[in-house]
PyMOL CGO cylinders between C-alpha atoms (Angstrom):
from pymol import cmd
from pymol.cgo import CYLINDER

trace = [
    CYLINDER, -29.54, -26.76, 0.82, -28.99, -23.21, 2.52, 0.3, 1, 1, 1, 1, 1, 1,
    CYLINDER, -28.99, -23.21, 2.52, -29.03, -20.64, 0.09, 0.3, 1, 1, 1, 1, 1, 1,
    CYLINDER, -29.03, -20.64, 0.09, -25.61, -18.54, 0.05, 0.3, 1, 1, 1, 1, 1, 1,
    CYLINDER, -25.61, -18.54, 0.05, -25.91, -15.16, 0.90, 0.3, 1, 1, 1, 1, 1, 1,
    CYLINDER, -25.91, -15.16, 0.90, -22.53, -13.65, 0.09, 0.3, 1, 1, 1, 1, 1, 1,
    CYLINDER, -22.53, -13.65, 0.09, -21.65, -12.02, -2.84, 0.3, 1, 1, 1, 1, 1, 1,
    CYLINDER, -21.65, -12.02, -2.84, -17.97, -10.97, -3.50, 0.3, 1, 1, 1, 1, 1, 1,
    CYLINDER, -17.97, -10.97, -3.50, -18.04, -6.81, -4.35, 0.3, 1, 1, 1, 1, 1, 1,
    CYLINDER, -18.04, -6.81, -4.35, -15.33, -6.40, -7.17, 0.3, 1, 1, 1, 1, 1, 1,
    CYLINDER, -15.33, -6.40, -7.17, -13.50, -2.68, -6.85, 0.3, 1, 1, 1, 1, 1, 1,
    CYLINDER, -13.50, -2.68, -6.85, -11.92, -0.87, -9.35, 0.3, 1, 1, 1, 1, 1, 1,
    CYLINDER, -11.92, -0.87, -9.35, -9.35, 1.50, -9.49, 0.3, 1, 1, 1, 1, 1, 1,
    CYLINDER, -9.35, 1.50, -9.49, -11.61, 4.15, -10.09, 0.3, 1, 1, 1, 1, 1, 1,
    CYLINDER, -11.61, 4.15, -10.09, -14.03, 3.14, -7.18, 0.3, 1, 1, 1, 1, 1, 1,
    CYLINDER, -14.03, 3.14, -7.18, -11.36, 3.24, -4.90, 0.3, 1, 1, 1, 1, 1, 1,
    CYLINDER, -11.36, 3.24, -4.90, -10.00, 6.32, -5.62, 0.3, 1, 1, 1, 1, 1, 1,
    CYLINDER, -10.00, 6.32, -5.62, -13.58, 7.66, -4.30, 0.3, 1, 1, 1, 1, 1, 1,
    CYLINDER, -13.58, 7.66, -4.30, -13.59, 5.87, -1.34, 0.3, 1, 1, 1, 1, 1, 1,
    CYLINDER, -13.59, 5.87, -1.34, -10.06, 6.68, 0.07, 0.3, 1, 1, 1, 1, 1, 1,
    CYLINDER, -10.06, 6.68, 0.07, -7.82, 9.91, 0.17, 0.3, 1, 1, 1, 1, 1, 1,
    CYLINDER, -7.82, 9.91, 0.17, -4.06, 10.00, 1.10, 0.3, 1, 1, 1, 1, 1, 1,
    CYLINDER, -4.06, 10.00, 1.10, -5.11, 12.19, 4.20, 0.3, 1, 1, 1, 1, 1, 1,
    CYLINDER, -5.11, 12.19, 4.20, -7.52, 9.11, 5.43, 0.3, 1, 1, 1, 1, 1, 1,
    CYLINDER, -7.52, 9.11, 5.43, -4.74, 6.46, 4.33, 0.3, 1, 1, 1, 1, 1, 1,
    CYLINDER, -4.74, 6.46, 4.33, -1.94, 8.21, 6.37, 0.3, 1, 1, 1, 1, 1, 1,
    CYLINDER, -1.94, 8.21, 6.37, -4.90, 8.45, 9.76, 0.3, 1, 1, 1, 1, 1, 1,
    CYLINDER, -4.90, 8.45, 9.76, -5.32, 4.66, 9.19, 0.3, 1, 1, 1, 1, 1, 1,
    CYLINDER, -5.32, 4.66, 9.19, -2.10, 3.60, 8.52, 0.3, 1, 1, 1, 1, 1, 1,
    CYLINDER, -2.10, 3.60, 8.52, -0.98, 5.34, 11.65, 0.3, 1, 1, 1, 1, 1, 1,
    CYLINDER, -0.98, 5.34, 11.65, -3.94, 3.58, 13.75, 0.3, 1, 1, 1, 1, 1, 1,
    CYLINDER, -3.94, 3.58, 13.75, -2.88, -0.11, 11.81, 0.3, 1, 1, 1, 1, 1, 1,
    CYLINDER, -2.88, -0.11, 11.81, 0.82, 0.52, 13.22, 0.3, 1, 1, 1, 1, 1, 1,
    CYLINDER, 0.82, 0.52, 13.22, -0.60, 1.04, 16.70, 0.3, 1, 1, 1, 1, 1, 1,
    CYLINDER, -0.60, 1.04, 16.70, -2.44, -1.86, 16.28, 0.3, 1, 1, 1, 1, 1, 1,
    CYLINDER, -2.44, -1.86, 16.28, 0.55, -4.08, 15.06, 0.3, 1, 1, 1, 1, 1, 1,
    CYLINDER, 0.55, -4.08, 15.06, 2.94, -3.04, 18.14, 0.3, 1, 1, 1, 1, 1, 1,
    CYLINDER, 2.94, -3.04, 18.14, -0.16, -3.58, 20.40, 0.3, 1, 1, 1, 1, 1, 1,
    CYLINDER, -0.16, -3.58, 20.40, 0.50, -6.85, 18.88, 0.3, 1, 1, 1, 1, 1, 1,
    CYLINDER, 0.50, -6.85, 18.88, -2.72, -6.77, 17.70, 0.3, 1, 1, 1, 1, 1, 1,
    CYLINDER, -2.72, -6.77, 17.70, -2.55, -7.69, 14.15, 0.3, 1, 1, 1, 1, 1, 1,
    CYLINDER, -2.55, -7.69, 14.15, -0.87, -10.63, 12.66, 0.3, 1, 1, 1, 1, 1, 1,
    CYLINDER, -0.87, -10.63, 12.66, 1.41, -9.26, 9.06, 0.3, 1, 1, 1, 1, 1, 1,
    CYLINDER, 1.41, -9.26, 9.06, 3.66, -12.17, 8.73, 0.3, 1, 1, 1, 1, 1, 1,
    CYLINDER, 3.66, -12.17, 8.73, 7.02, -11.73, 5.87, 0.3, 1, 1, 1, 1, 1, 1,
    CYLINDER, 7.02, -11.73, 5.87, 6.23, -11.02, 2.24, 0.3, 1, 1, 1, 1, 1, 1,
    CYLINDER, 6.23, -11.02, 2.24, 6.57, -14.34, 0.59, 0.3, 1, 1, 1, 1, 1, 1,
    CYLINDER, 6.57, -14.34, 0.59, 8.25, -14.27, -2.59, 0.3, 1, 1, 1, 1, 1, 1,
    CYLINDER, 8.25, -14.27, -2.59, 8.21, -15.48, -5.87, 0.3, 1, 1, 1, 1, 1, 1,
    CYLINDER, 8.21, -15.48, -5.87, 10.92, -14.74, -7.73, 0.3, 1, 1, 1, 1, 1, 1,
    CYLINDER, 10.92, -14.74, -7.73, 10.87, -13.87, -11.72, 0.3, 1, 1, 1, 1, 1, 1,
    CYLINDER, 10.87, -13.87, -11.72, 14.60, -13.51, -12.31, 0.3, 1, 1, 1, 1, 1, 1,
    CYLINDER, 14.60, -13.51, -12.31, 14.14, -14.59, -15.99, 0.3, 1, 1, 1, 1, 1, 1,
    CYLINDER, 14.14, -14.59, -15.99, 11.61, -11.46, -16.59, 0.3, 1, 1, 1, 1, 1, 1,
    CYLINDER, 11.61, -11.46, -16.59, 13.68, -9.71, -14.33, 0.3, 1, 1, 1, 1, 1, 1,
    CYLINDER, 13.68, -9.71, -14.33, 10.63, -9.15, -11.48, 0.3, 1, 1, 1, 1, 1, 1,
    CYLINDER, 10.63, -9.15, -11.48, 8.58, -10.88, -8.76, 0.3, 1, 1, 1, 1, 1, 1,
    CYLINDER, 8.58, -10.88, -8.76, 5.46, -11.37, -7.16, 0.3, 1, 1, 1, 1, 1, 1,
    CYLINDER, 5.46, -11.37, -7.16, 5.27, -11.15, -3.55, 0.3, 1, 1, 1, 1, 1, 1,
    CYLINDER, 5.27, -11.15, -3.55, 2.01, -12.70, -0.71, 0.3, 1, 1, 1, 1, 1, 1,
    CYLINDER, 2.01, -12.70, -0.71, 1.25, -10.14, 2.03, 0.3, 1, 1, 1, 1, 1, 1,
    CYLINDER, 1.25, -10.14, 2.03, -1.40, -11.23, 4.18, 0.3, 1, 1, 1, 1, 1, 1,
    CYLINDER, -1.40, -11.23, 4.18, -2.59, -9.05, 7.44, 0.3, 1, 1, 1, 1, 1, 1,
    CYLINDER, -2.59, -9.05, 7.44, -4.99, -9.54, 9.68, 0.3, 1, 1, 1, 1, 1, 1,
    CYLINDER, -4.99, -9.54, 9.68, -6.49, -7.28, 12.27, 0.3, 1, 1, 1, 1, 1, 1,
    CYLINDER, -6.49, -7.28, 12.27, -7.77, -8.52, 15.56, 0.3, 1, 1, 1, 1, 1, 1,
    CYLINDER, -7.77, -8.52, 15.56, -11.32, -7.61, 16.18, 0.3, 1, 1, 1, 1, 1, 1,
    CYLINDER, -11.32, -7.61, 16.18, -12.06, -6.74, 12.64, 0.3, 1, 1, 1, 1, 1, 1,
    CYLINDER, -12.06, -6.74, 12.64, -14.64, -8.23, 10.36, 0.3, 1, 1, 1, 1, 1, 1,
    CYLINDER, -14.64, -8.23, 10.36, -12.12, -8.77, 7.78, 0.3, 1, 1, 1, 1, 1, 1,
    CYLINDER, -12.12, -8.77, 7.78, -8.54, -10.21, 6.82, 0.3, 1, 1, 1, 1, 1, 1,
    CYLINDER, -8.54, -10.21, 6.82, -6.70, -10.54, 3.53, 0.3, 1, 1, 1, 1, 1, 1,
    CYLINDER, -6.70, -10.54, 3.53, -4.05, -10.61, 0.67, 0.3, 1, 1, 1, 1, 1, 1,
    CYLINDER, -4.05, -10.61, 0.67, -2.44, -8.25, -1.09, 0.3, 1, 1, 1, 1, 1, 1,
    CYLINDER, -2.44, -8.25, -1.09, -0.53, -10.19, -4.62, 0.3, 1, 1, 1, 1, 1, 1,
    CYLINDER, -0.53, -10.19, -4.62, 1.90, -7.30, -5.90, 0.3, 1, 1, 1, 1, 1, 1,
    CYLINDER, 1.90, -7.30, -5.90, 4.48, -7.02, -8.26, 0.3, 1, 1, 1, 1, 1, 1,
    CYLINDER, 4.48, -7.02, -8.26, 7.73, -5.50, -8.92, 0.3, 1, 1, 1, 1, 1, 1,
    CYLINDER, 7.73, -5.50, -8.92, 8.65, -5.44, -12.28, 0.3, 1, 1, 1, 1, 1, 1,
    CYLINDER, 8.65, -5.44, -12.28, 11.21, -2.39, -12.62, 0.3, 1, 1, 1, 1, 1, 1,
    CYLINDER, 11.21, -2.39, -12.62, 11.21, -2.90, -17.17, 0.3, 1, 1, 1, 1, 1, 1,
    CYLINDER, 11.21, -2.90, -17.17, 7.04, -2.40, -16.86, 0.3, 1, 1, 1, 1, 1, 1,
    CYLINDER, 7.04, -2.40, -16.86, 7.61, 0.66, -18.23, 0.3, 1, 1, 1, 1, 1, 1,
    CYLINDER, 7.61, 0.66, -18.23, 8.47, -0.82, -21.84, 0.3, 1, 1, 1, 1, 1, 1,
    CYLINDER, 8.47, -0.82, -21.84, 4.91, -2.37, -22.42, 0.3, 1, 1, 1, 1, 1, 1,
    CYLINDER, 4.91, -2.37, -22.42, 3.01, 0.80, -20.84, 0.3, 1, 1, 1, 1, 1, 1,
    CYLINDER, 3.01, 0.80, -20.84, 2.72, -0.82, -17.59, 0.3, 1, 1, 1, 1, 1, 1,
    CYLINDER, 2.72, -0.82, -17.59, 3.29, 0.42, -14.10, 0.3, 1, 1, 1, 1, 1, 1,
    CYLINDER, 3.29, 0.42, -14.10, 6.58, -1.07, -12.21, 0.3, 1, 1, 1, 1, 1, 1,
    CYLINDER, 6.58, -1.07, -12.21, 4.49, -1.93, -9.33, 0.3, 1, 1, 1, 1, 1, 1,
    CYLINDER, 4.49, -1.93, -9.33, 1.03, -3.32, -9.53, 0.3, 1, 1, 1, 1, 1, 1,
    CYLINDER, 1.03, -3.32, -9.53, -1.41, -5.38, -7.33, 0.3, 1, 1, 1, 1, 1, 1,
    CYLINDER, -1.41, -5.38, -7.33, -4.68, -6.83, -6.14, 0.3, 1, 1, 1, 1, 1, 1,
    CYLINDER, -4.68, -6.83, -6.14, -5.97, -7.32, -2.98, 0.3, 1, 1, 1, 1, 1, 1,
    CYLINDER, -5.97, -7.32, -2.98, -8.71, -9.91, -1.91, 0.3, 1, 1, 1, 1, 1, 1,
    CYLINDER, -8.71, -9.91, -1.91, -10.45, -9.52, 1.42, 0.3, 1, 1, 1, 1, 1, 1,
    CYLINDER, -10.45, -9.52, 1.42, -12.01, -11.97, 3.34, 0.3, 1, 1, 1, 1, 1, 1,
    CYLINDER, -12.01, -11.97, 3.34, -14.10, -13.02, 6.29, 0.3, 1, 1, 1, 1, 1, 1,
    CYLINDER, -14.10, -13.02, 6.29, -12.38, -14.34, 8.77, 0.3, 1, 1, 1, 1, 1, 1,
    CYLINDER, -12.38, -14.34, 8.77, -14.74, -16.75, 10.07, 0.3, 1, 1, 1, 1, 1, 1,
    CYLINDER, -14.74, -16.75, 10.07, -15.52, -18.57, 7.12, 0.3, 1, 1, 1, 1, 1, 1,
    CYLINDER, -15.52, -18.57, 7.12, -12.80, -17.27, 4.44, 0.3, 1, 1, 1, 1, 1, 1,
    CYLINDER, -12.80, -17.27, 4.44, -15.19, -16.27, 2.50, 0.3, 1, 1, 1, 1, 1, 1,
    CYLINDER, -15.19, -16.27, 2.50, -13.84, -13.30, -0.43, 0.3, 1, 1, 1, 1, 1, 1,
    CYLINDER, -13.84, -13.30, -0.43, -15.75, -10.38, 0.59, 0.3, 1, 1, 1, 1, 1, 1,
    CYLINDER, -15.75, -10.38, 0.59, -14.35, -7.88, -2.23, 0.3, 1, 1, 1, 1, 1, 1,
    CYLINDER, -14.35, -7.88, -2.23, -11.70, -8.68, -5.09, 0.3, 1, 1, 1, 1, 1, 1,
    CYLINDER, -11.70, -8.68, -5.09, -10.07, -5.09, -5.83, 0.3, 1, 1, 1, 1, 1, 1,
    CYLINDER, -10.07, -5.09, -5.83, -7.71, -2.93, -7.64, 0.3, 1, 1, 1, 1, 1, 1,
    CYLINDER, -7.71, -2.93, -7.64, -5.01, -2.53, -5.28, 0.3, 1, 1, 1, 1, 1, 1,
    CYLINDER, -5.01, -2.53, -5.28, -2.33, -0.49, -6.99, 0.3, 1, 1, 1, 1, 1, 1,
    CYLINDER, -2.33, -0.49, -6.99, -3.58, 2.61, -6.05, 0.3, 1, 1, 1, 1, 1, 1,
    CYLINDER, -3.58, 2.61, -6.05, -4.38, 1.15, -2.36, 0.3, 1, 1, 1, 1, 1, 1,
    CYLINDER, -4.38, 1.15, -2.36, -0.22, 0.42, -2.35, 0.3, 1, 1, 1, 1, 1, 1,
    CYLINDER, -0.22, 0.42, -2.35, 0.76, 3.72, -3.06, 0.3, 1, 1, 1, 1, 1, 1,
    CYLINDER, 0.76, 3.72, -3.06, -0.96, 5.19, -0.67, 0.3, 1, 1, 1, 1, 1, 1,
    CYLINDER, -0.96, 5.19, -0.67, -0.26, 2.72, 1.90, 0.3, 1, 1, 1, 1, 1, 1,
    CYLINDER, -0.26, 2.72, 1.90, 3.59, 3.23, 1.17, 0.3, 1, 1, 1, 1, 1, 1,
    CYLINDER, 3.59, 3.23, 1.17, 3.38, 6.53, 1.05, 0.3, 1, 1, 1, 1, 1, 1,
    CYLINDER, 3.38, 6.53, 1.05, 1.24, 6.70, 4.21, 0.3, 1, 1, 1, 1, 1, 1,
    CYLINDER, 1.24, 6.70, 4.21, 3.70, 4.95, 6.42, 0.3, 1, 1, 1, 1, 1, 1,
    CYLINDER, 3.70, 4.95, 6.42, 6.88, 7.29, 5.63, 0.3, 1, 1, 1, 1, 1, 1,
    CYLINDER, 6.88, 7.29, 5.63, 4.84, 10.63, 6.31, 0.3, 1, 1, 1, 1, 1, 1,
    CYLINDER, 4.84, 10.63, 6.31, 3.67, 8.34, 9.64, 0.3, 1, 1, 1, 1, 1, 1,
    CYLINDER, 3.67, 8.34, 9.64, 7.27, 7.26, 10.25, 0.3, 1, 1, 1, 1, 1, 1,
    CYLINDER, 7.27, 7.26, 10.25, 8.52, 10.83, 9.13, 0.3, 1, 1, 1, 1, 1, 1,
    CYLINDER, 8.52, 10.83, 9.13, 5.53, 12.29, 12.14, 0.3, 1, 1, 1, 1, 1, 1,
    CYLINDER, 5.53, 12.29, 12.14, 7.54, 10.90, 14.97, 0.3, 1, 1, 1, 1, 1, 1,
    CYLINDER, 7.54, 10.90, 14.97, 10.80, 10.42, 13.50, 0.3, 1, 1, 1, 1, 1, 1,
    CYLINDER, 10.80, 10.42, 13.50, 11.90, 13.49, 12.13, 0.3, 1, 1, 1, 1, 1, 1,
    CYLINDER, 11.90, 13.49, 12.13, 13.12, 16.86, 13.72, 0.3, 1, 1, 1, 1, 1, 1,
    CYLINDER, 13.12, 16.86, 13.72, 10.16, 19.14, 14.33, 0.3, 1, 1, 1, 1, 1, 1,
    CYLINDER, 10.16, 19.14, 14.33, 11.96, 21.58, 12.11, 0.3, 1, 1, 1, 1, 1, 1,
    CYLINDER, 11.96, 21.58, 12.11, 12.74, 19.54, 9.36, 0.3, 1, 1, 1, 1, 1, 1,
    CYLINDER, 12.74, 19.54, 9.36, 12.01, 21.21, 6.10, 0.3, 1, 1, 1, 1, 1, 1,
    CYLINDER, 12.01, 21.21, 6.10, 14.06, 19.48, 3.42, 0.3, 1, 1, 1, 1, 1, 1,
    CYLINDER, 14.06, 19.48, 3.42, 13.19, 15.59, 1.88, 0.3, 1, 1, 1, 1, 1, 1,
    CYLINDER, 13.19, 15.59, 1.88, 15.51, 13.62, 0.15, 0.3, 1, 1, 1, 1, 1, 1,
    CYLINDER, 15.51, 13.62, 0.15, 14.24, 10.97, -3.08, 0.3, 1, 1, 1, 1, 1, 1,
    CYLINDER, 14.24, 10.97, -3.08, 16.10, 7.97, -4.32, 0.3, 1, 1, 1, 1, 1, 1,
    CYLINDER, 16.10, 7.97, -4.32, 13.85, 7.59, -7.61, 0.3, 1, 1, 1, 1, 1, 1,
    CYLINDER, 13.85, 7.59, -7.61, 11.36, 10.04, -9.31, 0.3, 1, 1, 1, 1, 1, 1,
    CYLINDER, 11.36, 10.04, -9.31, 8.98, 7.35, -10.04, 0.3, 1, 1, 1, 1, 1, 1,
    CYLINDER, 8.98, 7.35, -10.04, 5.14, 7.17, -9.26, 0.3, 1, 1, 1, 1, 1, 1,
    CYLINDER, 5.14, 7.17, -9.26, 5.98, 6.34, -5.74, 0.3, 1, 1, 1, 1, 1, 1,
    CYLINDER, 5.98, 6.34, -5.74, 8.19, 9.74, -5.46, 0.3, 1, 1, 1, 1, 1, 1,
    CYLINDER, 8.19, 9.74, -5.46, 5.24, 11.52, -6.03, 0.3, 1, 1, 1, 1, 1, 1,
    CYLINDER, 5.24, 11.52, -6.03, 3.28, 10.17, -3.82, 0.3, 1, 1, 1, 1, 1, 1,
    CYLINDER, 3.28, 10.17, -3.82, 5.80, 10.50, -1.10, 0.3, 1, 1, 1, 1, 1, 1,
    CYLINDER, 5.80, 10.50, -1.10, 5.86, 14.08, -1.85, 0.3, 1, 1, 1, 1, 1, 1,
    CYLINDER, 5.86, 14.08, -1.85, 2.10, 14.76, -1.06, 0.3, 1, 1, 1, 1, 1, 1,
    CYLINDER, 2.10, 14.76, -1.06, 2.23, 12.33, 2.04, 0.3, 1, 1, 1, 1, 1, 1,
    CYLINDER, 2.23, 12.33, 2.04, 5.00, 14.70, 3.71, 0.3, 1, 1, 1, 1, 1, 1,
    CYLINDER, 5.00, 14.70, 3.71, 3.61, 17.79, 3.08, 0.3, 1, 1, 1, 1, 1, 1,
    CYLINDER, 3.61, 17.79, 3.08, 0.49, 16.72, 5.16, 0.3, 1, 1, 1, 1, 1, 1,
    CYLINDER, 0.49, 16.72, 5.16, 3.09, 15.98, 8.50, 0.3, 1, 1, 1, 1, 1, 1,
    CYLINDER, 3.09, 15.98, 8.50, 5.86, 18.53, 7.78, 0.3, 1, 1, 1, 1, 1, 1,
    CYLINDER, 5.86, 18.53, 7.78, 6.69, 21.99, 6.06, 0.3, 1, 1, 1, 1, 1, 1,
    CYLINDER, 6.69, 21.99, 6.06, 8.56, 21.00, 2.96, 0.3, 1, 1, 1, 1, 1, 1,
    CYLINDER, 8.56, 21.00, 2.96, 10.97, 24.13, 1.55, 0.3, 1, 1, 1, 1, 1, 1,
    CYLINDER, 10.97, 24.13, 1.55, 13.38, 21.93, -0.55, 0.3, 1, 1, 1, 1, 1, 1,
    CYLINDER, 13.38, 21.93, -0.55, 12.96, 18.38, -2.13, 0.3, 1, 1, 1, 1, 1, 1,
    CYLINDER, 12.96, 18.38, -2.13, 16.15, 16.80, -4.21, 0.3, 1, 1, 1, 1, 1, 1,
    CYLINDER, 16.15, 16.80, -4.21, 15.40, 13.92, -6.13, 0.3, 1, 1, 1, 1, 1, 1,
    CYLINDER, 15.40, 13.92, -6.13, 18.29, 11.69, -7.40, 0.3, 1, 1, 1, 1, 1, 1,
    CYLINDER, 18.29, 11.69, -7.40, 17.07, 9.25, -10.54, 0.3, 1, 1, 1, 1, 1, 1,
    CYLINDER, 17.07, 9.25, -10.54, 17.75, 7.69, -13.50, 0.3, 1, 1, 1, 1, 1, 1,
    CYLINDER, 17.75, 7.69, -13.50, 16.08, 7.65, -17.00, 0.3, 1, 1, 1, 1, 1, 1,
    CYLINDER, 16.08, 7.65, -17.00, 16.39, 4.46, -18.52, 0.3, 1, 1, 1, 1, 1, 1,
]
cmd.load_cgo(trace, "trace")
């Protein structure tokens, strides 16, 4: 019998954190979305599974990138009444694997990996949508995510006002 040689890395939150800015998210989201209308990567829909009854749901988003030595996962949640058992709204993991045998290279914390990834793509989207001169950004929510959005923008534009329209529940 051949001996396996893999061994699936498990990352923390706290790993990750030292392995990945919001400067180097936003540089490889923007390369990932060049990649995608190169139609070079495969992202098929979320798939969703739907927690009415806890008033949340989960949701499958695979990607894979041509060439690279890797595809996966993410499972996140949205779960908007988190907040009343000290949990974050959104939350997730993310389990990559190799694509030529499937085998789980790393099993990791992915919540921080989704904010910046969501963040990422508006200051990409807000790069080459956006007037030049554009100094004023507009939030629906001051959650996690708004804050995050915040930092994103200010590395693609000159931010001079920000309104933020929210709720306290």
């Amino acid at each position: 019998m051949k001996k396996n040689l893999y061994q699936t890395l498990i990352l923390t939150r706290p790993q990750i954190e030292k392995l990945i800015n919001l400067k180097q998210a936003i540089v490889a989201v923007e390369e990932a979305f060049q990649e995608y209308a190169m139609g070079r990567a495969q992202m098929p829909p979320k798939i969703y599974l739907d927690l009415k009854e806890y008033g949340g749901d989960l949701r499958a988003m695979p990607v894979y990138l041509s060439g690279a030595k890797s595809c996966g996962i993410k499972w996140v949640n949205s779960h908007s009444f988190n907040r009343k058992y000290g949990l974050p709204a959104v939350m997730a993991v993310f389990i990559l694997n190799d694509p030529r045998t499937g085998f789980p290279l790393s099993i990791m914390d992915a919540t921080y990996l989704t904010a910046l990834r969501t963040s990422a793509g508006s200051a990409v989207a807000t790069k080459y949508l956006a007037r030049r001169n554009s100094s004023v950004v507009s939030l629906v929510g001051c959650g996690i995510q708004a804050q995050y959005q915040i930092q994103a923008l200010r590395q693609v534009m000159s931010i001079k006002d920000v309104r933020v329209w929210g709720f306290q529940e």
